[in-house]
C-alpha positions in Angstrom: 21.8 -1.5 -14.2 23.7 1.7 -14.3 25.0 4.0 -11.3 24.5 7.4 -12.2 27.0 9.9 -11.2 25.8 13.8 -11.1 27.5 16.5 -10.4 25.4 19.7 -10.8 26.6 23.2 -11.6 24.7 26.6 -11.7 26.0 28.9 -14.3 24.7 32.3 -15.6 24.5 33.2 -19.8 27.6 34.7 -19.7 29.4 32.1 -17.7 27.8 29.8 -20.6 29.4 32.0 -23.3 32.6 31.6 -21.3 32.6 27.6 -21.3 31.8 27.5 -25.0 34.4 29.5 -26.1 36.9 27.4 -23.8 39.9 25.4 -26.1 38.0 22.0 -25.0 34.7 23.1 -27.1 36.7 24.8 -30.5 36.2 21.0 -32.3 33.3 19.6 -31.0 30.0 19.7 -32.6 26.9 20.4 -30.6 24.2 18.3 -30.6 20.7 19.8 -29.6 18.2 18.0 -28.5 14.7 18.2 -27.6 13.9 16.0 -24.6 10.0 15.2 -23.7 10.0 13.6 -19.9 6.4 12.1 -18.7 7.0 11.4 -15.2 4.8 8.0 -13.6 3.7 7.9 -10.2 0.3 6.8 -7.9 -2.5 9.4 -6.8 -0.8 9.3 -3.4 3.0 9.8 -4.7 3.9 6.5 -3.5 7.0 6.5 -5.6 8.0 9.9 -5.1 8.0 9.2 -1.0 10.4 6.7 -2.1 12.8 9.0 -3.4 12.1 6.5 -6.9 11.6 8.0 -10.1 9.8 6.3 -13.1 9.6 8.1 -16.3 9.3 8.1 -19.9 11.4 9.7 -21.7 11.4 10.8 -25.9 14.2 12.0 -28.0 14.0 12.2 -31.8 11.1 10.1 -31.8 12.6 7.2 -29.6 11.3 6.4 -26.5 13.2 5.3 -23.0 12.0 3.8 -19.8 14.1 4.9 -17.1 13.1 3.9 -13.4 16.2 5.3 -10.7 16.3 4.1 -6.9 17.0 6.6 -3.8 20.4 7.0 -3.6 23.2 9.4 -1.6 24.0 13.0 -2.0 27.2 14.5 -0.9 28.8 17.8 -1.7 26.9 18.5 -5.0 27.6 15.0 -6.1 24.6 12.4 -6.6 24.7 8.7 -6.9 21.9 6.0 -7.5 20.9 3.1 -9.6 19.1 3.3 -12.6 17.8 1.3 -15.4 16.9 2.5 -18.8 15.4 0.7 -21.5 15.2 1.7 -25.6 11.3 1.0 -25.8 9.2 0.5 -29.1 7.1 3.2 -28.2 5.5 5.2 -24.9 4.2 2.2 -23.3 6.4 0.7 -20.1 7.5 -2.7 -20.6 8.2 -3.5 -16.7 9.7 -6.9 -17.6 12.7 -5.0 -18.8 13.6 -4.5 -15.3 15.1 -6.9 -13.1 12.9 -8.7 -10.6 14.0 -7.3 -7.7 13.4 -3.9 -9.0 10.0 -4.7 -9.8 8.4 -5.7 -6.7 9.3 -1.9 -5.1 7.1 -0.7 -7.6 3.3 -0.6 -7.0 0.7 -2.2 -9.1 0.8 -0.9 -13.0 -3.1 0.2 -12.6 -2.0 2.7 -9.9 0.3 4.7 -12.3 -0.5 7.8 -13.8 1.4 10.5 -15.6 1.9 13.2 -13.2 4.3 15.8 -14.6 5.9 16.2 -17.9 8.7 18.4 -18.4 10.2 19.6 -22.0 13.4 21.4 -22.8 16.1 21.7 -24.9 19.8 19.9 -24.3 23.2 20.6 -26.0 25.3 18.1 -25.7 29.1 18.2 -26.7 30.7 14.9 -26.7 34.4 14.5 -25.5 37.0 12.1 -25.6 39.7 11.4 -23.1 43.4 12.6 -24.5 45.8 10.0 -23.9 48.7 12.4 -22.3 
């Protein structure tokens, strides 16, 4: 299990020139990515009145299972648990999960895709300096 940490920020096309052109981006490579999300719940969005999420997600042909509990929000910052899994292909494999995590979710029958969402992600990885 992970925590994931979010901290959201809405920026316009010129505020995204801005931040690329900043001293922090002039050696880093951009990776793009194209990200496919199918995202799981009951007929009755069991799940979603949860505040869970259970998806599937594909980048570059590999496939993750990703299932994040409700968590806290405060001042644009979001935190929860979350389990992801590297899969063999688009199927769940629920025994990846811990057992505790797997009783909150409802019988495997009951799931169906409900939304997918597609897009395109640039990421720019950074390391710390050591000032």
């Amino acid at each position: 299990m992970s925590t994931e940490i979010e901290y959201k920020f809405k920026i316009n096309s010129e505020q995204i020139l801005q931040l690329k052109n900043h001293s922090l981006f002039h050696n880093l490579e951009p990776i793009v990515q194209q990200v496919k999300n199918t995202y799981f719940d009951t007929s009755d969005f069991s799940l979603l009145h949860q505040k869970i999420v259970l998806r599937i997600r594909e980048i570059g042909g590999q496939y993750y299972q990703t299932l994040k509990l409700p968590g806290i929000s405060e001042n644009g910052f979001s935190k929860r648990s979350e389990w992801e899994n590297l899969l063999p292909n688009n199927q769940f494999d629920f025994s990846l999960f811990p057992e505790n995590v797997q009783r909150i979710l409802p019988l495997v029958e009951q799931l169906r895709p409900q939304f997918y969402i597609g897009f395109q992600r640039t990421l720019y990885l950074m390391k710390p300096t050591q000032d």
